[in-house]
Chimera marker file (.cmm) of the C-alpha trace (Angstrom):
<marker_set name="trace">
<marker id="1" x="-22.110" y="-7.164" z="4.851" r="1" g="1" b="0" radius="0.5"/>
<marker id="2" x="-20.428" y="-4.015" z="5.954" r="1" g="1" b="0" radius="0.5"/>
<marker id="3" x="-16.808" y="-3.216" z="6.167" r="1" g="1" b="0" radius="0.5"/>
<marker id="4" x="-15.273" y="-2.106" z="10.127" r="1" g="1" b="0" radius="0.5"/>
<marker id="5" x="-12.298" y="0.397" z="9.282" r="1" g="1" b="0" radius="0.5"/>
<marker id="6" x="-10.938" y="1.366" z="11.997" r="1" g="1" b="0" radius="0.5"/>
<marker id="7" x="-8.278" y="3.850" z="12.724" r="1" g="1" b="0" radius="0.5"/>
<marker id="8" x="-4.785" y="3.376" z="12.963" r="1" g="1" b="0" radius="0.5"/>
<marker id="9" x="-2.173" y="3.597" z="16.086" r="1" g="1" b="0" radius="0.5"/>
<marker id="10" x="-0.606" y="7.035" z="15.777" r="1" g="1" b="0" radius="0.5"/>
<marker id="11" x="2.530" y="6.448" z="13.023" r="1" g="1" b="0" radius="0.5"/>
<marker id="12" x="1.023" y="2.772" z="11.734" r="1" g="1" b="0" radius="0.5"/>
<marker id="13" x="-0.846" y="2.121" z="9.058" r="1" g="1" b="0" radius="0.5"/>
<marker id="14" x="-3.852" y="-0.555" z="8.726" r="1" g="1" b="0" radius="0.5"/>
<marker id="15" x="-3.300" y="-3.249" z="6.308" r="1" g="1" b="0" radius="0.5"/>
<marker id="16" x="-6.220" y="-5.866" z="5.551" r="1" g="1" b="0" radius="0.5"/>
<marker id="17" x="-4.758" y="-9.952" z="5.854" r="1" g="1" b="0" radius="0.5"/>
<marker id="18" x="-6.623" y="-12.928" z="5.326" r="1" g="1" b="0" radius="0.5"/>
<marker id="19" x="-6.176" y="-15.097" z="8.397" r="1" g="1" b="0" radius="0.5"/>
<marker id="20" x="-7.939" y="-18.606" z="8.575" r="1" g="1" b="0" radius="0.5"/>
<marker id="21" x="-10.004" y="-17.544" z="5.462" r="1" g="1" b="0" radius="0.5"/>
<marker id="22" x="-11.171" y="-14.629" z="7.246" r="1" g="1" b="0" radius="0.5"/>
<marker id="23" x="-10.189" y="-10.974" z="6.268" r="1" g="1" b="0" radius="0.5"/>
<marker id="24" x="-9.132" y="-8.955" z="8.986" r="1" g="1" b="0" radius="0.5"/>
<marker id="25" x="-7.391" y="-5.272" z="9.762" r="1" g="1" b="0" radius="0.5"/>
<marker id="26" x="-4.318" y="-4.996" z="11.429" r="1" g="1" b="0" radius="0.5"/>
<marker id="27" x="-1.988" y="-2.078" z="12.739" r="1" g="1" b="0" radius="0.5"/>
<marker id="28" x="1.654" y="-2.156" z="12.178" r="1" g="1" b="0" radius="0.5"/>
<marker id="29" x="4.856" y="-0.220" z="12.115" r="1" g="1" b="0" radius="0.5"/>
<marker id="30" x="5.784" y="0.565" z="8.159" r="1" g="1" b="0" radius="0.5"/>
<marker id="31" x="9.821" y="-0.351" z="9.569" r="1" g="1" b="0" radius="0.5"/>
<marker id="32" x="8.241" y="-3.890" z="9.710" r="1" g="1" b="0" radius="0.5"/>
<marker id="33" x="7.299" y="-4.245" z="6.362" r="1" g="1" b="0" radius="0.5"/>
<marker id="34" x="9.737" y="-5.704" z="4.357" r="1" g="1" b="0" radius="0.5"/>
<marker id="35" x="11.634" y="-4.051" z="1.524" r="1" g="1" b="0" radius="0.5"/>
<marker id="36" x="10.604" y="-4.801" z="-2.504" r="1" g="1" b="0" radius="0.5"/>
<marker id="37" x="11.612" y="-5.080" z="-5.497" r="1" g="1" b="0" radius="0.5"/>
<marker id="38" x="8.328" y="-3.157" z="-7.394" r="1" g="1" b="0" radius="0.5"/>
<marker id="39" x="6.265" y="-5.158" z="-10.127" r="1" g="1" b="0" radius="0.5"/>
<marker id="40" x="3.889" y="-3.693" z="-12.280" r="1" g="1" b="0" radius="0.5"/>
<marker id="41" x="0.670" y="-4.542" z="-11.488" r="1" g="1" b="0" radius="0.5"/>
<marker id="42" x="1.410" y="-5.024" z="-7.827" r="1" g="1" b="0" radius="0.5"/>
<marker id="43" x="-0.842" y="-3.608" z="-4.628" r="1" g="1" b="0" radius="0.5"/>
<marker id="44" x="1.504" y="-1.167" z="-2.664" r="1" g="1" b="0" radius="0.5"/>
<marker id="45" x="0.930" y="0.690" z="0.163" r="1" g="1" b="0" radius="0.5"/>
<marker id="46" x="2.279" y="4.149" z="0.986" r="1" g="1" b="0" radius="0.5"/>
<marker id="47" x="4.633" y="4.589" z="4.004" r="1" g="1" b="0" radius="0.5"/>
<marker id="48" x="5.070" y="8.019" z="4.332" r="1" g="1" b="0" radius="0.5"/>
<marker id="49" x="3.578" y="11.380" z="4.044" r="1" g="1" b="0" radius="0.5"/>
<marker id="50" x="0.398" y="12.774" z="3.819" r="1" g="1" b="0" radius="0.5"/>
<marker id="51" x="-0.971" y="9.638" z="1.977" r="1" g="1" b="0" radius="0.5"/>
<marker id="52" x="0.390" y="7.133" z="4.567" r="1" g="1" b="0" radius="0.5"/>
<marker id="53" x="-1.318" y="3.890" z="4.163" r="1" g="1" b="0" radius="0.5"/>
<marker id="54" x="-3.273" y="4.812" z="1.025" r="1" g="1" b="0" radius="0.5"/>
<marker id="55" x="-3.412" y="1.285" z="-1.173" r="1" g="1" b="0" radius="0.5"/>
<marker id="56" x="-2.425" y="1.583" z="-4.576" r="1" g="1" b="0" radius="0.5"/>
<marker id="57" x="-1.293" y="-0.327" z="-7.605" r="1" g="1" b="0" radius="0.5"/>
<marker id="58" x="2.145" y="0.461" z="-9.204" r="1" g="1" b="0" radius="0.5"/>
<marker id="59" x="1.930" y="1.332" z="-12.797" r="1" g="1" b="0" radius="0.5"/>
<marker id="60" x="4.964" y="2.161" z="-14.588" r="1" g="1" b="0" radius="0.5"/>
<marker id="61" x="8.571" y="2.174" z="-13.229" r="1" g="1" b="0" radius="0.5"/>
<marker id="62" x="10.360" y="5.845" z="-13.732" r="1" g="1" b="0" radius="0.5"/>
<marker id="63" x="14.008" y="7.189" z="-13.515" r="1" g="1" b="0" radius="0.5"/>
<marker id="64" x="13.267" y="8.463" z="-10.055" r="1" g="1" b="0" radius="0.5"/>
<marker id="65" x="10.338" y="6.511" z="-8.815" r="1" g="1" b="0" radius="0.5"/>
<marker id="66" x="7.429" y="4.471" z="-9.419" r="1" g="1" b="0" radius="0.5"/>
<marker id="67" x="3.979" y="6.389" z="-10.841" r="1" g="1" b="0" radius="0.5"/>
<marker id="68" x="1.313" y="4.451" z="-8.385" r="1" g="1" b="0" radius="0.5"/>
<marker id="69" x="-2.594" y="4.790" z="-9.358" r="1" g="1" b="0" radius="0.5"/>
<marker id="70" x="-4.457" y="5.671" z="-6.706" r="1" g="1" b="0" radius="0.5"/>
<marker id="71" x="-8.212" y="5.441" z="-6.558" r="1" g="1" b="0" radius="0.5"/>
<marker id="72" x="-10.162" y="8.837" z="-5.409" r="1" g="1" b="0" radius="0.5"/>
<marker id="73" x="-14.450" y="8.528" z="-5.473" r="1" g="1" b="0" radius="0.5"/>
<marker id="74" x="-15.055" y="7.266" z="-8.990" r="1" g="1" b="0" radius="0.5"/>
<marker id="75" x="-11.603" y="8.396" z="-10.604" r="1" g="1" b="0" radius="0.5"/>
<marker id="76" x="-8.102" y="7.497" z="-10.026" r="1" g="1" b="0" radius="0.5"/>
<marker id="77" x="-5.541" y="9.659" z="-10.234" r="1" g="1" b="0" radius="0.5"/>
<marker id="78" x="-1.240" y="8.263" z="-10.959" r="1" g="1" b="0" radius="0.5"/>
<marker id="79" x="1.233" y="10.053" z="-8.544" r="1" g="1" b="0" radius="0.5"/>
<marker id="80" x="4.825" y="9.591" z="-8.877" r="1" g="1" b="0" radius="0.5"/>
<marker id="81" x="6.313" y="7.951" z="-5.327" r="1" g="1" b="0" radius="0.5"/>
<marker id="82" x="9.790" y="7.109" z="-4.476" r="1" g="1" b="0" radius="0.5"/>
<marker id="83" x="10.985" y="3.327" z="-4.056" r="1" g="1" b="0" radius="0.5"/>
<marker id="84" x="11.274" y="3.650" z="-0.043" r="1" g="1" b="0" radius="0.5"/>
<marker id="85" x="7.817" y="4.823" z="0.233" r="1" g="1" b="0" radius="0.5"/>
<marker id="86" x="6.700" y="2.259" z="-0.839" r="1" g="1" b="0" radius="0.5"/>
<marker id="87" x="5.561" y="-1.602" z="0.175" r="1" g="1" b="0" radius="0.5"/>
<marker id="88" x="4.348" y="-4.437" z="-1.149" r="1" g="1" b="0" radius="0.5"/>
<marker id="89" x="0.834" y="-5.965" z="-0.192" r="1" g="1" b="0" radius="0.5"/>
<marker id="90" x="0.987" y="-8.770" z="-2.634" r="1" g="1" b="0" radius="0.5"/>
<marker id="91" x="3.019" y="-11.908" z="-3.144" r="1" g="1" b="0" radius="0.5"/>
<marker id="92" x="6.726" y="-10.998" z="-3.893" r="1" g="1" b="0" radius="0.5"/>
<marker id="93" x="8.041" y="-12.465" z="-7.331" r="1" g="1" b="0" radius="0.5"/>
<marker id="94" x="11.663" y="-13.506" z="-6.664" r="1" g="1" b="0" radius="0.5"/>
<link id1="1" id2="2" r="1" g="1" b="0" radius="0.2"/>
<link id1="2" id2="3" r="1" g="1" b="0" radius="0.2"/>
<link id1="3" id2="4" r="1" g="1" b="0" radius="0.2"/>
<link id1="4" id2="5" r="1" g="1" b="0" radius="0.2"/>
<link id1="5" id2="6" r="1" g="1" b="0" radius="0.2"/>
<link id1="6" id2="7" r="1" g="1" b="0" radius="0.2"/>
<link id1="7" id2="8" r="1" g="1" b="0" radius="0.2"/>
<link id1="8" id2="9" r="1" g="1" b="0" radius="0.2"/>
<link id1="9" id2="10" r="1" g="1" b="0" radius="0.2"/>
<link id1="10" id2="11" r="1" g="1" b="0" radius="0.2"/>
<link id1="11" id2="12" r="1" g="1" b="0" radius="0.2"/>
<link id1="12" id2="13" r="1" g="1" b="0" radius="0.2"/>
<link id1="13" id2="14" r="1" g="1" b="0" radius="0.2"/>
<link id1="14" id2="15" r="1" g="1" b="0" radius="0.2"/>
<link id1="15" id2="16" r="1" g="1" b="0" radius="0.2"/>
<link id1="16" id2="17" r="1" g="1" b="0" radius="0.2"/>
<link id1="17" id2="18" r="1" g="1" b="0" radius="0.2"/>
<link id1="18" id2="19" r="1" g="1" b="0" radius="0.2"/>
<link id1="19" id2="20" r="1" g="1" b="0" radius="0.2"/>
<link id1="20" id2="21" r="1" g="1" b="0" radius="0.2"/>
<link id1="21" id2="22" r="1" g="1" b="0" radius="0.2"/>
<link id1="22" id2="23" r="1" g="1" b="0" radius="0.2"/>
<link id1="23" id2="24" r="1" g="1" b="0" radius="0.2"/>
<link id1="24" id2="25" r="1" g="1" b="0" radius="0.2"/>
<link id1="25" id2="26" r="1" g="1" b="0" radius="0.2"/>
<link id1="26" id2="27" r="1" g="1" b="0" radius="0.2"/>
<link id1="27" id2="28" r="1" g="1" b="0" radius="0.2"/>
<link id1="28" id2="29" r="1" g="1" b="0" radius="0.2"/>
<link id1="29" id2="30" r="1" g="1" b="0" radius="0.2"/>
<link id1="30" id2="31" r="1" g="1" b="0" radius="0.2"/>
<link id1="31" id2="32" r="1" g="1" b="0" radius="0.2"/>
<link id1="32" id2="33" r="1" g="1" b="0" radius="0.2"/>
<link id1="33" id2="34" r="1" g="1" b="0" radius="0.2"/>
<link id1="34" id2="35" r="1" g="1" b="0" radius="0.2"/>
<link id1="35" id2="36" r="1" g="1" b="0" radius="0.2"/>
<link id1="36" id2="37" r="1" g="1" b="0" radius="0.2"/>
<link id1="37" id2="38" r="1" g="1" b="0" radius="0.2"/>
<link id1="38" id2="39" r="1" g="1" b="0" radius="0.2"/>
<link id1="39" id2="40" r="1" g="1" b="0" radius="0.2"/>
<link id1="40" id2="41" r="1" g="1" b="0" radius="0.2"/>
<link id1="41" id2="42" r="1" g="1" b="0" radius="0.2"/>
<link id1="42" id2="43" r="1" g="1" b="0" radius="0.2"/>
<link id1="43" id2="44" r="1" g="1" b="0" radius="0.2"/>
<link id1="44" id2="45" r="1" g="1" b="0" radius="0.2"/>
<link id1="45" id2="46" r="1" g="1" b="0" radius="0.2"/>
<link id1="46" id2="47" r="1" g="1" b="0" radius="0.2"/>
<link id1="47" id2="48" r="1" g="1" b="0" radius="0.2"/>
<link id1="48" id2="49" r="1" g="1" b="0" radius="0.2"/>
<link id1="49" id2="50" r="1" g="1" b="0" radius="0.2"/>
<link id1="50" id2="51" r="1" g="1" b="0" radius="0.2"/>
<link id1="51" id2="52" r="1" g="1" b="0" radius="0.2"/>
<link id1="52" id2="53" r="1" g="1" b="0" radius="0.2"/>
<link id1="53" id2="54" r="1" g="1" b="0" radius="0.2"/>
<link id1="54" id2="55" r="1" g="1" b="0" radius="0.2"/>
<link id1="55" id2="56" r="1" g="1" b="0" radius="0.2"/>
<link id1="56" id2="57" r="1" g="1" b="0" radius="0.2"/>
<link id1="57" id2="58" r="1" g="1" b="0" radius="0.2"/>
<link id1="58" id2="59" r="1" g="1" b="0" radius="0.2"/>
<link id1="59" id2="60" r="1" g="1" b="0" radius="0.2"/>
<link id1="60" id2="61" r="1" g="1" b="0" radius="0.2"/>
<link id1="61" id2="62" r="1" g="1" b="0" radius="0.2"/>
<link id1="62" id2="63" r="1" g="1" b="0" radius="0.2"/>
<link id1="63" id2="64" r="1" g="1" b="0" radius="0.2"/>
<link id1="64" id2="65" r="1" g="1" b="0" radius="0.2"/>
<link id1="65" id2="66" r="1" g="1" b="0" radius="0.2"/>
<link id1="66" id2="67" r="1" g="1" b="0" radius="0.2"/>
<link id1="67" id2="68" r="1" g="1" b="0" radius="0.2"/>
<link id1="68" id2="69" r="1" g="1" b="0" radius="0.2"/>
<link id1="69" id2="70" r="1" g="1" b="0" radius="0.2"/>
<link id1="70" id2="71" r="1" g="1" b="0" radius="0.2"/>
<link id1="71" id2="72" r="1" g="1" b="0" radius="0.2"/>
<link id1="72" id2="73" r="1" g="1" b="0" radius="0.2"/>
<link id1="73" id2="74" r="1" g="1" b="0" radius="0.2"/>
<link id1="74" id2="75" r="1" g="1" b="0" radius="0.2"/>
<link id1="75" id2="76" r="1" g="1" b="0" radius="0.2"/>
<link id1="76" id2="77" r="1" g="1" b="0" radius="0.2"/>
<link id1="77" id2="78" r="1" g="1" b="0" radius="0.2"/>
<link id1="78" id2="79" r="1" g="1" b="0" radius="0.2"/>
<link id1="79" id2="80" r="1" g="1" b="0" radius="0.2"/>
<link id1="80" id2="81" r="1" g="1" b="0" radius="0.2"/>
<link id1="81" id2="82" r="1" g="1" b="0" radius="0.2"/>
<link id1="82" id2="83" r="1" g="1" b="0" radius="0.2"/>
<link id1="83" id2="84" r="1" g="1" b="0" radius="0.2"/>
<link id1="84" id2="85" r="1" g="1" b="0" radius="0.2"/>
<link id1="85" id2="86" r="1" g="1" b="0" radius="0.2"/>
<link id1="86" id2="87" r="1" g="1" b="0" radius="0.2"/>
<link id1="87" id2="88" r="1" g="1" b="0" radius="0.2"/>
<link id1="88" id2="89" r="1" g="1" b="0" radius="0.2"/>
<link id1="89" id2="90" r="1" g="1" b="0" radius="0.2"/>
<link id1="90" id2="91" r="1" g="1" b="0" radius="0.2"/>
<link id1="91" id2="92" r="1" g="1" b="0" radius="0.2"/>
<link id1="92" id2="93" r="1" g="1" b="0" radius="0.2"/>
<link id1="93" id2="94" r="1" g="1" b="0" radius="0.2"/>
</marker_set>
């Protein structure tokens, strides 16, 4: 079965949610996502810049930021992203 990606609403970002065991693409505001503590491991998504709402998983925590790995084609690729461009698209641990 093929995948519908659509495009977001200008300064949103799409974010796949399973709702009623069905997964579906929505369009919201970053400002609504809520803030996180990072956890290696964990799905992020990027909030600003030129890679807004790129998925990635966070790999290592640095002095001034978090190296994500981002998958590009058949390679991936770690880029070094600041805390508050960042959000969670997992579970939070607390």
């Amino acid at each position: 079965m093929g995948r519908y990606e659509s495009s977001p609403q200008k300064g949103e970002v799409n974010v796949d949610v399973v709702h009623r065991r069905r997964r579906q693409q929505i369009s919201i505001d970053p400002m609504y996502l809520v803030p996180w503590v990072p956890v290696v491991g964990c799905e992020v998504v990027i909030l600003t810049g030129q890679l807004c709402g790129v998925v990635g998983v966070a790999k290592e925590s640095k002095e001034k930021g978090w190296v994500i790995t981002l998958a590009v084609d058949d390679d991936s690729r770690d880029r070094l992203f600041e805390d508050k461009d960042l959000a969670a698209l997992e579970p939070l641990v607390t």
